[in-house]
C-alpha positions in Angstrom: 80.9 54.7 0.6 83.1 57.8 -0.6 86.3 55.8 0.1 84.8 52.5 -1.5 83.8 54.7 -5.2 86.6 54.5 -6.8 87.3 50.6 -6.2 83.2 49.5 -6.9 83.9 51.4 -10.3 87.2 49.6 -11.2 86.1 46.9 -10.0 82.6 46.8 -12.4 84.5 46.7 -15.5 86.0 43.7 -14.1 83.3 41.6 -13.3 81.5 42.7 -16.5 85.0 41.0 -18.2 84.8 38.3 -16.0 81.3 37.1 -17.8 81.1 33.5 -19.1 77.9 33.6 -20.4 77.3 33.9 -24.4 74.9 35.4 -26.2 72.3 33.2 -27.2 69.4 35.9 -28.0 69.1 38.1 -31.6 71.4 40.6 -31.7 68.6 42.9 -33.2 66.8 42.6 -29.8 69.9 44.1 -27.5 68.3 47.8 -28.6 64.9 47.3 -26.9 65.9 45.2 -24.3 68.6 47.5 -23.1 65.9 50.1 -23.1 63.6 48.3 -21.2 66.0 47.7 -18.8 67.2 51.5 -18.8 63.8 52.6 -18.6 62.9 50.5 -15.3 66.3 51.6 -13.4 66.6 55.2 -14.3 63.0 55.7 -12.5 64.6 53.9 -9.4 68.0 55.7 -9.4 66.5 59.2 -9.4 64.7 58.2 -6.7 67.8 57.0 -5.2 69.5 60.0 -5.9 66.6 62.2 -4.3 66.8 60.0 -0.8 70.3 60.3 -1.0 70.6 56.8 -0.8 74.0 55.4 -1.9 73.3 51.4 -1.3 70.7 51.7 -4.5 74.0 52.0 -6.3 75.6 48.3 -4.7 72.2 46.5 -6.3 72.1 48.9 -9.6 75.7 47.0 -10.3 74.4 43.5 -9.5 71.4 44.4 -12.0 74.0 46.0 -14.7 76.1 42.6 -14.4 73.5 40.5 -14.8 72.0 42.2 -17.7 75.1 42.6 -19.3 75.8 38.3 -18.5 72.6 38.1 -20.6 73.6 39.5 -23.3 77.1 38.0 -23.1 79.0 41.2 -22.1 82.9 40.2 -22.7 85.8 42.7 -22.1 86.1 43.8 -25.4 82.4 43.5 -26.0 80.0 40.8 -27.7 81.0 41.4 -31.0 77.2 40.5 -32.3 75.9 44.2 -30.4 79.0 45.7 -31.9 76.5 47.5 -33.9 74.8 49.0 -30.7 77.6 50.9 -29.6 75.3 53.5 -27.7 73.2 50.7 -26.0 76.0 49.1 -24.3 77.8 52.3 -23.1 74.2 53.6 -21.3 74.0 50.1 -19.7 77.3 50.4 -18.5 77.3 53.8 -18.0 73.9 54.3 -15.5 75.4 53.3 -12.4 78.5 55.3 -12.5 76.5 58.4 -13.9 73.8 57.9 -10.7 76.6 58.1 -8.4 78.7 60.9 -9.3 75.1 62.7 -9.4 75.2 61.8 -5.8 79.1 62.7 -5.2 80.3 65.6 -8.4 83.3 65.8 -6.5 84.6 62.2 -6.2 88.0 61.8 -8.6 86.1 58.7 -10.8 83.3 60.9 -11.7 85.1 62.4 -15.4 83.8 65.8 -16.8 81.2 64.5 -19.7 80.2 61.2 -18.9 77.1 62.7 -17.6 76.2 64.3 -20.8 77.8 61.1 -22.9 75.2 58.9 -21.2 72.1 61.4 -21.9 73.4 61.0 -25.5 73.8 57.4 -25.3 70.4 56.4 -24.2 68.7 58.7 -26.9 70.6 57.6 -29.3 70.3 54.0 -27.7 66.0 54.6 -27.5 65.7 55.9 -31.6 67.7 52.5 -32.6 65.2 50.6 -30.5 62.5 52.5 -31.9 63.5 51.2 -35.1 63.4 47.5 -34.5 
């Protein structure tokens, strides 16, 4: 898993590009969805991150993609959530940040993403609080 890291985080940006599908849902919903959706995996990758268990991380992804085909993810982003800026950076975020909890050390795991996410998904839970 060490070795593989690095090319399972290039290669998420990639698949989250690679998404076809359109959003179809209000906008104003992304907020409390995407917190939803935080809220239900962050529970699960601490407990991941307690066991030591790195293969949470290879079905977090596959949950982060298909969230993020739901809401019509492209590589530039959906320009209808361009408004939710912190939401889509936590989503995208709470895999990679799980992980380099698991392994500091690893060269993909950048000084202040860790603290960039926490920001994210407060930020990301008053917007949804809002709606």
């Amino acid at each position: 898993m060490l070795r593989s890291l690095p090319r399972t985080l290039a290669v998420l940006p990639l698949v989250l590009a690679a998404s076809l599908a359109s959003a179809q849902q209000d906008p104003a919903a992304f907020p409390l969805d995407s917190v939803g959706y935080l809220n239900e995996e962050l529970p699960r990758m601490e407990a991941a991150i307690a066991a030591k268990d790195r293969s949470f991380f290879h079905g977090a992804m596959a949950r982060t993609v298909q969230f993020s085909e739901r809401w019509g993810f492209k590589a530039t982003a959906n320009p209808d959530l361009a408004a939710y800026p912190m939401c889509t950076a936590a989503v995208m975020d709470y895999a990679v940040v799980g992980m380099c909890r698991l392994m500091p050390s690893d060269d993909a795991c950048e000084p202040g993403l860790a603290s960039r996410f926490d920001a994210n998904v407060k930020r990301c839970r008053e917007v949804a609080a809002k709606k």
